[in-house]
N, C-alpha and C positions, 0 to 999 in steps of 0.2 A: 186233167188237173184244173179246167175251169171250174168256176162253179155257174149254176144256174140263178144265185141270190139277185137280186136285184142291188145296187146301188142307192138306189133312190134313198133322199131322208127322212125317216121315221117320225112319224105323226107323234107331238110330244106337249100338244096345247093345252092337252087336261090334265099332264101329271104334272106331279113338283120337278123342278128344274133339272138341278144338276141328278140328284139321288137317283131318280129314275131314269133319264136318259142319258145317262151313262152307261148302263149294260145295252141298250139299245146302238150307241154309238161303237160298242166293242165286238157285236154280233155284226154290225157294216165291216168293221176294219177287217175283220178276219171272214168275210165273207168269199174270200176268193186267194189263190195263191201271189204270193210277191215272188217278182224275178228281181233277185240278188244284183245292185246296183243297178237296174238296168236290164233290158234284153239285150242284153250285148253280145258279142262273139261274128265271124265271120265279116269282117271292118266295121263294125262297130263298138265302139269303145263304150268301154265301165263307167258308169255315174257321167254320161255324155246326155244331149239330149234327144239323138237319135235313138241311144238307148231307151229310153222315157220312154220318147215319140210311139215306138215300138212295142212296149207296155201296154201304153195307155188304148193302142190301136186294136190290140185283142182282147182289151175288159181286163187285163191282170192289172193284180196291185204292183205298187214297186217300193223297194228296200233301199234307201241311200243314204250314204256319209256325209258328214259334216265336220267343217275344222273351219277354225278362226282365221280369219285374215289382219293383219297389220293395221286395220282403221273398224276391224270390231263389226264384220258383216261376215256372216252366214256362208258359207263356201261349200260348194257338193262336190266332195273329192275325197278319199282314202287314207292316202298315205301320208304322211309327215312334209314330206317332202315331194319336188315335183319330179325326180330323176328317172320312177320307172316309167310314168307315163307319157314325159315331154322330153326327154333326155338333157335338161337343166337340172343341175343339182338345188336350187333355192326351197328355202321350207315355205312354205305354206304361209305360217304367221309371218314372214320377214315381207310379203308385198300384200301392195292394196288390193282391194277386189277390184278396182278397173285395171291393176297390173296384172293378174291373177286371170280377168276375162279376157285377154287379147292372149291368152298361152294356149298352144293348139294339144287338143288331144289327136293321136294316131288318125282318128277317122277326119280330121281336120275343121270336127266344132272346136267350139272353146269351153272353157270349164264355167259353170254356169253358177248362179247364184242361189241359193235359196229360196229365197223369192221369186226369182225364175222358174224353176220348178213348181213352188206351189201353185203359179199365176197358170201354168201348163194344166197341172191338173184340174184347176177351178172349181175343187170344192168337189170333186167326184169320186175322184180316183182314188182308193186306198194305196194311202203311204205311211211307211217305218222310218223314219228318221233318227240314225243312229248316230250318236253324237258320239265323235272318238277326242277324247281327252284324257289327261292322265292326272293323279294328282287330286289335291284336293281342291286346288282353288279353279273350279267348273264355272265359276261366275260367270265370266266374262262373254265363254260361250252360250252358255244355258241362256242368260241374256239375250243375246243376239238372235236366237232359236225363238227365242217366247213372244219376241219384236214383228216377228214374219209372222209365228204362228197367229198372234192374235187377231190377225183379218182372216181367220177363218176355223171360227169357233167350233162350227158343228160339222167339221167336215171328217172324213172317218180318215184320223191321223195321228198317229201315236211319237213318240218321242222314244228312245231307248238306248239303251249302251252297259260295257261290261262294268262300267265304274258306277257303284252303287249311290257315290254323292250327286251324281246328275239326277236319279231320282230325288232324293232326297231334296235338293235344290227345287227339281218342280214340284216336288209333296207341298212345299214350305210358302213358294212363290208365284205356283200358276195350279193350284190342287185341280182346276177343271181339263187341264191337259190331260191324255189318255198317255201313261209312262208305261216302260217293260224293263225287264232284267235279261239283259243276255249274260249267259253264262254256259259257262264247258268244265268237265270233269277230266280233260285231258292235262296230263303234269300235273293234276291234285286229287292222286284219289285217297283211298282211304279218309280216317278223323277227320285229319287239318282239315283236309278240302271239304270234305260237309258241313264243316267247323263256320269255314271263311264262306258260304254257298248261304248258311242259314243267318248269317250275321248281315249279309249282303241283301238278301233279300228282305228283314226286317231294318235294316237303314233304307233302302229304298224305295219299299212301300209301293210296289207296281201294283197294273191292275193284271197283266199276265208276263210269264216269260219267255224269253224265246232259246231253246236249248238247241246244245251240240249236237247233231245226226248220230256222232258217233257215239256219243254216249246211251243209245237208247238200245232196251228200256232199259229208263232211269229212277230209281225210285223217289228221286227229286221231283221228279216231271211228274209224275204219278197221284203223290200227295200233294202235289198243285193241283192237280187239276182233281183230286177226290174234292177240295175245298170249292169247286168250282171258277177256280183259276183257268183263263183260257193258257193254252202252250203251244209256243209252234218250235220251228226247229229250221236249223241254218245249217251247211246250205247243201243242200238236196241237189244230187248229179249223176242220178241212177236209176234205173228202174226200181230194183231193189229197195233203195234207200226210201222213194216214192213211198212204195209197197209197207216197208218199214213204219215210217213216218205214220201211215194214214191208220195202222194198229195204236199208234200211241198219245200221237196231238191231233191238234185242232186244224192247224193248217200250217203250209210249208211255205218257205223262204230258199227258193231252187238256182240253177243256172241252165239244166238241160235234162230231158229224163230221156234214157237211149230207149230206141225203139225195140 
C-alpha cells in the first residue's frame, strides 16, 4: 500500500500560480494511502496523535475529523460528542479547546487541535481533513478550518466532507484550498440517490471525491474519474477491499489490510 512518490514540492516557479499547480498539489495529496483517522488500533486511539505520530512515521498520509469547539477552534475528533471515546457524555461544541485538550483519549493522549496536527505534519505529510457538520450554516467551522489552513498554503492538504455547502463555502471563500466530496450510495440508491449525488457534487464544486468501498464499482466514481477527477475510497479493511479499490480509484482511505 505504500507508495514510492516522493513528497517533495513541486517546482512551480515558471508556471501561472494557482491554475497550474493545482493538479501538481493533487498528484502529492494522492500520492500515497491515508490511514483512516490515524494508524490507530492495538492502544492506540482514533484521531489521537500517537495515531498521526504513527502515520507520519511510515511515509502514509492521514484522514482526520474536525468539529467546532465552544470559542471557534478547530478540534480533531469524530463524533458529536465525547462519550464513546472519553466516557463523558459532553458535545464537542459545549467546551473550549483548552477544556476539550485536557480530556484523555483511551491510549491517554489528549484530543489535539488542529493546528496541532498541521504543526505535526509541517507541510509534508498528506492530509484529508474531513470537516463533519450538518446543516447549512458550515460558516463557523469552514472558518475556523481555513484560519489554520492558511499557514500552509502549498502543502498537499485537502479539506473534505459528506455535506456539499462545506465545498461550496471553500469554492466561494478559500477557491485555492484542495476540497472533495465524500459520498456513499448506501440508503440512496436508485434516482433519488443519483438525484442528490449529482446536485451535491455540482454545489460543491471539488477537485476529487472520496467514495464508499462498498459501493464499488460505481458508476459515479467512474464518470469522475473518465473526466479526469481523482477518486479514492473509505475505508478500506481488507485485502479484498485493497484488491478492489486499486481496479477502480486512485488511492485508498484504509484502517488495516489482513495478510
Amino acid at each position: 500500500m505504500r507508495s514510492s512518490l516522493s513528497a517533495r514540492r513541486p517546482e512551480t516557479s515558471a508556471r501561472k500560480p494557482e491554475a497550474q499547480a493545482r493538479p501538481d498539489r493533487l498528484r502529492l495529496l494522492t500520492a500515497r494511502p491515508f490511514a483512516h483517522r490515524g494508524l490507530h488500533g492495538a492502544g492506540v486511539s482514533e484521531n489521537g496523535m500517537a495515531a498521526f505520530d504513527a502515520a507520519i512515521a511510515q511515509g502514509l498520509g492521514i484522514e482526520c475529523d474536525v468539529r467546532l469547539s465552544r470559542d471557534d477552534v478547530a478540534i480533531v475528533f469524530h463524533d458529536a460528542t465525547l462519550s464513546r471515546m472519553t466516557g463523558q457524555s459532553d458535545p464537542v461544541s459545549h467546551l473550549s479547546a483548552e477544556e476539550l485538550e485536557r480530556r484523555m483519549l483511551p491510549d491517554g493522549g489528549t484530543i489535539p487541535t488542529l493546528a496541532t496536527l498541521l504543526a505535526r505534519c509541517g507541510g509534508t505529510t498528506s492530509l484529508l481533513v474531513e470537516i463533519k457538520v450538518d446543516g447549512k450554516d458550515v460558516a463557523p467551522l469552514c472558518r475556523a478550518v481555513a484560519h489554520d489552513l492558511k499557514h500552509w498554503p502549498e502543502a498537499p492538504i485537502a479539506v473534505m466532507s459528506f455535506n456539499p455547502w462545506v465545498g461550496r463555502w471553500f469554492a466561494c471563500h478559500a477557491p485555492h484550498q484542495l476540497r472533495g466530496l465524500v459520498v456513499t450510495q448506501q440508503g440512496k440508491p436508485y434516482l433519488r440517490g443519483a438525484i442528490e449525488r449529482t446536485l451535491a457534487l455540482w454545489s460543491a464544486k471539488p477537485d476529487f471525491i472520496a467514495c464508499d468501498i462498498r459501493d464499488l464499482p460505481s458508476p459515479f466514481a467512474t464518470r469522475a474519474r473518465k473526466t479526469g477527477m481523482p477518486v479514492l475510497s473509505w475505508t478500506v479493511r481488507s485485502k479484498e477491499q485493497h484488491e478492489r479499490a486499486a481496479r477502480h480509484v486512485d488511492q485508498i482511505i484504509f484502517e488495516r489490510v489482513d495478510d
